[in-house]
C-alpha positions in Angstrom: -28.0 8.4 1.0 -25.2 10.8 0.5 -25.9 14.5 1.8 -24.1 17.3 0.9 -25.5 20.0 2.8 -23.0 22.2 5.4 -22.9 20.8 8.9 -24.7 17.5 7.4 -22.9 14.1 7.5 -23.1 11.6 5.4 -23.5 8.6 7.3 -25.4 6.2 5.0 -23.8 5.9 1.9 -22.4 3.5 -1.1 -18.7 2.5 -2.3 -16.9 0.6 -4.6 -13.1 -1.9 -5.5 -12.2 -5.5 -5.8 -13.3 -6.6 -2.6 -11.5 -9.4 -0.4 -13.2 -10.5 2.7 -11.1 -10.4 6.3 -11.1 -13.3 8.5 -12.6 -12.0 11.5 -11.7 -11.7 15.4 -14.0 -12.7 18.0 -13.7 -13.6 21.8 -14.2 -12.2 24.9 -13.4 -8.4 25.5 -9.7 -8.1 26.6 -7.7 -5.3 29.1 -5.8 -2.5 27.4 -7.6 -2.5 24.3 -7.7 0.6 22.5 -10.5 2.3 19.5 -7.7 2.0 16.8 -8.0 -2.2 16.9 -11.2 -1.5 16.5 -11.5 1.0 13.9 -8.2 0.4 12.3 -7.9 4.2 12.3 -3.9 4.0 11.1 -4.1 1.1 8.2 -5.6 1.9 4.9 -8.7 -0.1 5.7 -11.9 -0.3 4.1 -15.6 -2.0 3.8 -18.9 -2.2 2.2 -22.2 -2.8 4.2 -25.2 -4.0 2.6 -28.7 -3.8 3.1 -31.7 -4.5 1.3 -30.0 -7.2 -0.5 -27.6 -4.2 -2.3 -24.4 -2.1 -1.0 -25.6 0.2 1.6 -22.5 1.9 1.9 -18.5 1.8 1.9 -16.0 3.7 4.1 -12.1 4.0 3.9 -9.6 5.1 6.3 -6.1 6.9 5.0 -3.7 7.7 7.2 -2.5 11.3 7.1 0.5 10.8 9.6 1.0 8.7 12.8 -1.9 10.6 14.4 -4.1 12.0 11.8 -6.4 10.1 9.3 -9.4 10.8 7.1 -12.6 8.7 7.0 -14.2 8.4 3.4 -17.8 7.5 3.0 -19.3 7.3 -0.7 -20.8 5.7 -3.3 -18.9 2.7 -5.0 -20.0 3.8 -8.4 -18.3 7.2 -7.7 -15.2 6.2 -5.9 -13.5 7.8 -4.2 -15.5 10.5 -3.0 -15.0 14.4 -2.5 -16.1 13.6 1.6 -14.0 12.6 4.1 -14.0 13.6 8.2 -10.6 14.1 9.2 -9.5 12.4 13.3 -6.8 13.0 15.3 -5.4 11.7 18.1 -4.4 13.9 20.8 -3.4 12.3 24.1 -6.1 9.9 25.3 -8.8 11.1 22.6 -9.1 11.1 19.0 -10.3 14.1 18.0 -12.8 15.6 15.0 -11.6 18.4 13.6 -13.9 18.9 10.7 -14.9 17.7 7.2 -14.3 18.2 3.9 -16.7 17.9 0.8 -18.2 20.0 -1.9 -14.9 21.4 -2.6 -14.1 23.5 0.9 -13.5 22.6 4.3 -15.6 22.3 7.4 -14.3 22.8 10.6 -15.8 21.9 13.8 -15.3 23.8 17.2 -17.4 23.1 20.3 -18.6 25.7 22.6 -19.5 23.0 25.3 -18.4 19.7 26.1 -19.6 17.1 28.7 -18.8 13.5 29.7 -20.8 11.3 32.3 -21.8 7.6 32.8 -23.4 5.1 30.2 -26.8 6.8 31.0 -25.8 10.4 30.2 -26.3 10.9 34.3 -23.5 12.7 36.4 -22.4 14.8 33.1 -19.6 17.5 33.8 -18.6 19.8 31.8 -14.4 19.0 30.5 -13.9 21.7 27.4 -15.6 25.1 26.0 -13.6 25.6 22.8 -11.3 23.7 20.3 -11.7 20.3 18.5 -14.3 17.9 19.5 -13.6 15.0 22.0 -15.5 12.1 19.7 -13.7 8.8 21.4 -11.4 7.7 24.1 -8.3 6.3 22.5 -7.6 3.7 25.7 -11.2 1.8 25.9 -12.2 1.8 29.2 -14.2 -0.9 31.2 -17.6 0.7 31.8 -19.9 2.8 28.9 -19.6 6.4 28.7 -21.6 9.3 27.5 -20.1 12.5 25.5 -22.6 15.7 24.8 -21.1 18.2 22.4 -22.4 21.9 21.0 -20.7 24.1 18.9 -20.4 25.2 15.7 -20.0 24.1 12.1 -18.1 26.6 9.6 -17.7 26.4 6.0 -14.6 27.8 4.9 -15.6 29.0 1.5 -18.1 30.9 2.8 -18.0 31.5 6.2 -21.7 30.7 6.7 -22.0 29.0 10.3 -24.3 26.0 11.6 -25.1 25.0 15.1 -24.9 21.5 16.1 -25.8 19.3 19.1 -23.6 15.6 19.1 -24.5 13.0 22.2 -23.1 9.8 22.1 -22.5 7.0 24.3 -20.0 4.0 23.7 -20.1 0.8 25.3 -17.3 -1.6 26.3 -16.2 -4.5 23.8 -19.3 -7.1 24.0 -20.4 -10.1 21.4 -21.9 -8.9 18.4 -22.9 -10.5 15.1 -24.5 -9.9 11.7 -25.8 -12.4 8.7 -22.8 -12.3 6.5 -20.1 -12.8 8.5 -21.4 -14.5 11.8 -20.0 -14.0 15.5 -17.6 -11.1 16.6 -16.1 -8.5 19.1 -17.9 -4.6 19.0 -17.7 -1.7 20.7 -21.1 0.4 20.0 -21.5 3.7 19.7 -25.2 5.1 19.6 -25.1 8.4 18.5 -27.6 11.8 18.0 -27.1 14.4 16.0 -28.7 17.7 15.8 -27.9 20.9 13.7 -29.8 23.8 12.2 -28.6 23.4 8.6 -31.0 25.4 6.2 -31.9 27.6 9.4 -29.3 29.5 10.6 -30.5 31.3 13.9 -33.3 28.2 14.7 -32.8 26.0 17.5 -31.4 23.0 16.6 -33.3 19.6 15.5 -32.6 16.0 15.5 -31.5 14.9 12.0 -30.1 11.4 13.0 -29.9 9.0 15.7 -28.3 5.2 15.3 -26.3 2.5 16.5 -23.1 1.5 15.0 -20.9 -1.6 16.2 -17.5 -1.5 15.3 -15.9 -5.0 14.9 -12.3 -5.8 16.4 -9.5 -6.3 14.1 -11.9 -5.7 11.4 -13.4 -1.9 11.4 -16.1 0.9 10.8 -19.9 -0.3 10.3 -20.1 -3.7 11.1 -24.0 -3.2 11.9 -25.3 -0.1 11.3 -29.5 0.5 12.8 -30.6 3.9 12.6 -33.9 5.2 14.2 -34.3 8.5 12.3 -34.9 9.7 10.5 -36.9 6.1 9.5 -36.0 2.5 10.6 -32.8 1.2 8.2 -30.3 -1.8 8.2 -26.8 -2.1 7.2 -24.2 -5.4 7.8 -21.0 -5.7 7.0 -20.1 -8.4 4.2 -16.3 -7.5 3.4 -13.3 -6.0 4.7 -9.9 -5.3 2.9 -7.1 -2.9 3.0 -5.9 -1.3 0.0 
Protein backbone atom coordinates (compact mmCIF):
# COMPACT_ATOMS: atom_id res chain seq x y z
CA UNK A 1 0.00 0.00 0.00
CA UNK A 2 1.69 3.25 -1.11
CA UNK A 3 -0.32 6.51 -0.30
CA UNK A 4 0.26 9.60 -1.80
CA UNK A 5 -1.99 11.83 -0.22
CA UNK A 6 -0.44 15.27 1.74
CA UNK A 7 0.41 14.65 5.42
CA UNK A 8 -0.10 10.69 4.62
CA UNK A 9 2.88 8.32 4.99
CA UNK A 10 3.51 5.57 3.37
CA UNK A 11 4.41 2.97 5.71
CA UNK A 12 3.46 -0.31 4.01
CA UNK A 13 4.89 -0.56 0.75
CA UNK A 14 6.96 -2.70 -1.94
CA UNK A 15 10.71 -2.44 -3.39
CA UNK A 16 13.02 -3.95 -5.59
CA UNK A 17 17.38 -5.04 -6.46
CA UNK A 18 19.61 -8.04 -6.35
CA UNK A 19 19.10 -8.87 -2.94
CA UNK A 20 21.95 -10.38 -0.64
CA UNK A 21 20.91 -11.52 2.77
CA UNK A 22 23.04 -9.98 6.05
CA UNK A 23 24.24 -12.24 8.65
CA UNK A 24 22.47 -11.06 11.64
CA UNK A 25 23.41 -9.83 15.35
CA UNK A 26 21.68 -11.10 18.21
CA UNK A 27 22.52 -11.18 22.14
CA UNK A 28 21.70 -9.50 25.02
CA UNK A 29 21.02 -5.61 24.93
CA UNK A 30 24.35 -3.82 25.56
CA UNK A 31 25.27 -0.11 27.43
CA UNK A 32 25.87 2.90 25.18
CA UNK A 33 24.10 1.65 22.29
CA UNK A 34 22.73 4.18 20.04
CA UNK A 35 19.38 4.12 17.16
CA UNK A 36 21.97 4.41 14.30
CA UNK A 37 23.29 0.54 15.04
CA UNK A 38 20.03 -0.13 14.89
CA UNK A 39 18.68 1.61 12.00
CA UNK A 40 21.81 2.01 10.09
CA UNK A 41 20.74 5.60 9.57
CA UNK A 42 24.45 6.70 7.99
CA UNK A 43 25.16 3.43 5.59
CA UNK A 44 23.39 3.06 2.39
CA UNK A 45 21.33 0.18 3.74
CA UNK A 46 18.34 -1.43 2.52
CA UNK A 47 15.55 -4.40 2.96
CA UNK A 48 12.48 -6.14 1.70
CA UNK A 49 9.76 -7.46 4.16
CA UNK A 50 7.35 -9.98 3.06
CA UNK A 51 4.09 -10.94 3.90
CA UNK A 52 1.51 -13.09 2.54
CA UNK A 53 4.02 -15.16 1.00
CA UNK A 54 5.02 -11.90 -1.44
CA UNK A 55 7.26 -8.57 -0.82
CA UNK A 56 5.40 -6.41 1.53
CA UNK A 57 7.67 -3.72 1.24
CA UNK A 58 11.36 -2.34 0.80
CA UNK A 59 13.04 0.69 2.40
CA UNK A 60 16.54 2.40 1.76
CA UNK A 61 18.54 4.70 3.72
CA UNK A 62 20.99 7.44 1.82
CA UNK A 63 23.02 9.46 3.54
CA UNK A 64 22.73 13.08 2.79
CA UNK A 65 25.81 14.15 5.01
CA UNK A 66 27.27 13.06 8.47
CA UNK A 67 23.92 14.01 10.05
CA UNK A 68 21.22 13.99 7.48
CA UNK A 69 19.68 10.96 5.59
CA UNK A 70 16.58 10.19 3.66
CA UNK A 71 14.41 7.02 4.20
CA UNK A 72 12.87 5.55 0.88
CA UNK A 73 9.90 3.37 0.93
CA UNK A 74 8.37 1.89 -2.49
CA UNK A 75 7.55 -0.53 -4.63
CA UNK A 76 10.33 -2.84 -6.10
CA UNK A 77 8.77 -2.85 -9.49
CA UNK A 78 9.04 1.03 -9.47
CA UNK A 79 12.34 1.54 -7.89
CA UNK A 80 13.43 3.99 -6.57
CA UNK A 81 10.60 5.90 -5.62
CA UNK A 82 9.63 9.75 -5.69
CA UNK A 83 9.04 9.27 -1.44
CA UNK A 84 11.48 9.61 0.92
CA UNK A 85 11.33 11.26 4.84
CA UNK A 86 14.29 13.11 5.37
CA UNK A 87 16.09 12.67 9.51
CA UNK A 88 18.48 14.56 11.07
CA UNK A 89 20.44 14.35 13.87
CA UNK A 90 20.61 17.24 16.14
CA UNK A 91 22.36 16.70 19.48
CA UNK A 92 20.76 13.73 21.35
CA UNK A 93 17.75 13.39 18.76
CA UNK A 94 17.31 12.62 15.22
CA UNK A 95 14.99 14.73 13.95
CA UNK A 96 11.93 14.67 11.13
CA UNK A 97 11.94 17.40 9.15
CA UNK A 98 9.47 16.52 6.51
CA UNK A 99 8.86 14.39 3.38
CA UNK A 100 9.05 14.54 -0.05
CA UNK A 101 6.84 12.82 -2.74
CA UNK A 102 4.59 13.75 -5.59
CA UNK A 103 7.01 16.08 -6.83
CA UNK A 104 7.12 18.95 -3.84
CA UNK A 105 8.18 18.93 -0.35
CA UNK A 106 6.48 18.43 2.91
CA UNK A 107 7.64 19.90 5.91
CA UNK A 108 6.73 19.06 9.36
CA UNK A 109 6.65 21.63 12.28
CA UNK A 110 5.14 20.72 15.70
CA UNK A 111 3.14 23.12 17.71
CA UNK A 112 3.43 20.79 20.91
CA UNK A 113 5.74 18.26 21.97
CA UNK A 114 5.69 15.95 25.06
CA UNK A 115 7.89 13.10 26.53
CA UNK A 116 7.04 10.80 29.54
CA UNK A 117 7.51 7.13 30.75
CA UNK A 118 6.87 3.82 28.70
CA UNK A 119 3.14 4.28 29.57
CA UNK A 120 2.62 7.79 28.23
CA UNK A 121 2.16 8.77 32.17
CA UNK A 122 4.15 11.84 33.66
CA UNK A 123 4.22 13.53 30.05
CA UNK A 124 5.78 17.16 30.02
CA UNK A 125 5.83 19.27 27.62
CA UNK A 126 9.93 19.86 26.05
CA UNK A 127 9.22 22.05 22.51
CA UNK A 128 6.28 24.25 20.87
CA UNK A 129 7.73 24.89 17.40
CA UNK A 130 10.56 23.56 14.95
CA UNK A 131 11.32 19.92 13.73
CA UNK A 132 9.96 17.01 15.31
CA UNK A 133 11.73 15.05 18.12
CA UNK A 134 11.03 11.28 16.54
CA UNK A 135 14.04 9.19 18.45
CA UNK A 136 16.68 9.50 21.06
CA UNK A 137 20.00 9.12 19.31
CA UNK A 138 21.76 7.51 22.73
CA UNK A 139 19.17 4.50 23.61
CA UNK A 140 18.37 4.77 27.01
CA UNK A 141 17.68 1.84 29.53
CA UNK A 142 13.96 2.23 30.26
CA UNK A 143 10.94 2.82 27.39
CA UNK A 144 9.81 6.16 26.65
CA UNK A 145 6.75 7.86 25.28
CA UNK A 146 6.90 10.94 22.63
CA UNK A 147 3.29 12.91 21.78
CA UNK A 148 3.66 15.30 18.85
CA UNK A 149 0.95 17.91 17.15
CA UNK A 150 1.65 20.23 14.52
CA UNK A 151 1.33 20.79 11.15
CA UNK A 152 1.99 19.24 7.77
CA UNK A 153 2.61 21.81 4.71
CA UNK A 154 2.88 21.16 1.22
CA UNK A 155 5.23 23.37 -0.44
CA UNK A 156 3.72 23.49 -3.87
CA UNK A 157 0.72 24.51 -2.60
CA UNK A 158 0.68 25.77 0.68
CA UNK A 159 -2.39 23.74 1.68
CA UNK A 160 -1.81 22.74 5.55
CA UNK A 161 -2.77 19.37 7.45
CA UNK A 162 -2.95 18.76 11.13
CA UNK A 163 -1.41 15.75 12.65
CA UNK A 164 -1.30 13.95 15.98
CA UNK A 165 2.15 11.42 16.24
CA UNK A 166 2.48 9.25 19.76
CA UNK A 167 5.01 6.79 19.97
CA UNK A 168 6.71 4.84 22.50
CA UNK A 169 10.11 2.99 22.12
CA UNK A 170 11.31 0.22 24.18
CA UNK A 171 14.85 -0.70 25.20
CA UNK A 172 16.87 -3.45 22.98
CA UNK A 173 14.96 -6.93 23.95
CA UNK A 174 15.03 -10.46 21.93
CA UNK A 175 12.99 -10.44 18.97
CA UNK A 176 12.49 -12.86 16.03
CA UNK A 177 10.72 -13.53 12.74
CA UNK A 178 10.30 -16.79 10.34
CA UNK A 179 12.90 -16.02 7.88
CA UNK A 180 15.72 -15.08 9.58
CA UNK A 181 15.32 -16.56 13.21
CA UNK A 182 16.60 -14.94 16.67
CA UNK A 183 17.79 -11.22 17.01
CA UNK A 184 18.21 -7.86 18.93
CA UNK A 185 15.10 -4.99 18.46
CA UNK A 186 14.28 -1.94 19.68
CA UNK A 187 10.34 -1.39 19.12
CA UNK A 188 8.70 1.40 18.32
CA UNK A 189 4.72 1.32 18.45
CA UNK A 190 3.54 4.20 16.90
CA UNK A 191 -0.17 6.26 16.23
CA UNK A 192 -0.72 8.54 13.75
CA UNK A 193 -3.50 10.83 13.27
CA UNK A 194 -4.10 13.76 10.68
CA UNK A 195 -6.99 15.47 9.02
CA UNK A 196 -5.86 14.92 5.32
CA UNK A 197 -8.96 15.46 2.99
CA UNK A 198 -10.50 17.66 5.94
CA UNK A 199 -8.79 20.54 6.55
CA UNK A 200 -10.37 22.35 9.61
CA UNK A 201 -11.77 18.56 11.21
CA UNK A 202 -10.35 17.23 14.23
CA UNK A 203 -7.95 14.89 13.54
CA UNK A 204 -8.48 10.83 13.23
CA UNK A 205 -6.48 7.79 13.65
CA UNK A 206 -5.22 6.66 10.22
CA UNK A 207 -2.49 4.14 11.59
CA UNK A 208 -1.32 2.42 14.56
CA UNK A 209 1.56 -0.48 14.58
CA UNK A 210 4.54 -1.99 15.92
CA UNK A 211 7.81 -2.00 14.27
CA UNK A 212 11.01 -3.80 15.63
CA UNK A 213 14.14 -2.62 14.32
CA UNK A 214 16.92 -5.29 14.25
CA UNK A 215 20.57 -4.45 15.53
CA UNK A 216 23.28 -4.35 13.04
CA UNK A 217 20.75 -5.07 10.49
CA UNK A 218 17.94 -2.16 10.12
CA UNK A 219 14.29 -0.75 9.41
CA UNK A 220 11.26 -3.32 9.50
CA UNK A 221 12.40 -6.29 10.80
CA UNK A 222 8.61 -7.14 11.96
CA UNK A 223 6.27 -4.93 11.11
CA UNK A 224 2.20 -5.60 12.91
CA UNK A 225 -0.15 -2.94 12.31
CA UNK A 226 -3.58 -2.69 14.10
CA UNK A 227 -5.36 -0.18 11.76
CA UNK A 228 -6.42 0.40 9.87
CA UNK A 229 -6.93 -3.85 9.67
CA UNK A 230 -4.68 -6.55 11.17
CA UNK A 231 -1.34 -7.07 8.63
CA UNK A 232 2.13 -8.88 8.81
CA UNK A 233 5.41 -8.01 7.45
CA UNK A 234 9.13 -9.96 8.25
CA UNK A 235 12.10 -9.22 7.16
CA UNK A 236 13.88 -11.85 4.75
CA UNK A 237 16.94 -9.76 3.38
CA UNK A 238 19.21 -7.05 4.12
CA UNK A 239 22.04 -5.53 1.94
CA UNK A 240 23.68 -2.27 1.34
CA UNK A 241 24.08 -0.88 -1.93
Amino acid sequence: MKIQKVGARPFLVAGTAMITALAGMTGPARAGENYGQYSLFAERSAGQHWADGQVGGQWAWKPLSSTTSEISWGDPKAWPPDYAEKFVRDGDWLMLDGWRGNGTYYTVRVTEEQIGDATCGNLRTFATSGQQHYVKWDIPAQGYCLKAWGTITEQSSGKVVDFGHTQIWSPPAPCSNRYLGAKTCVKQWESWWDNQGEPGKPITRKLERDQYIARGLGMAFKIQQYFPKDWLSEARSYWHW
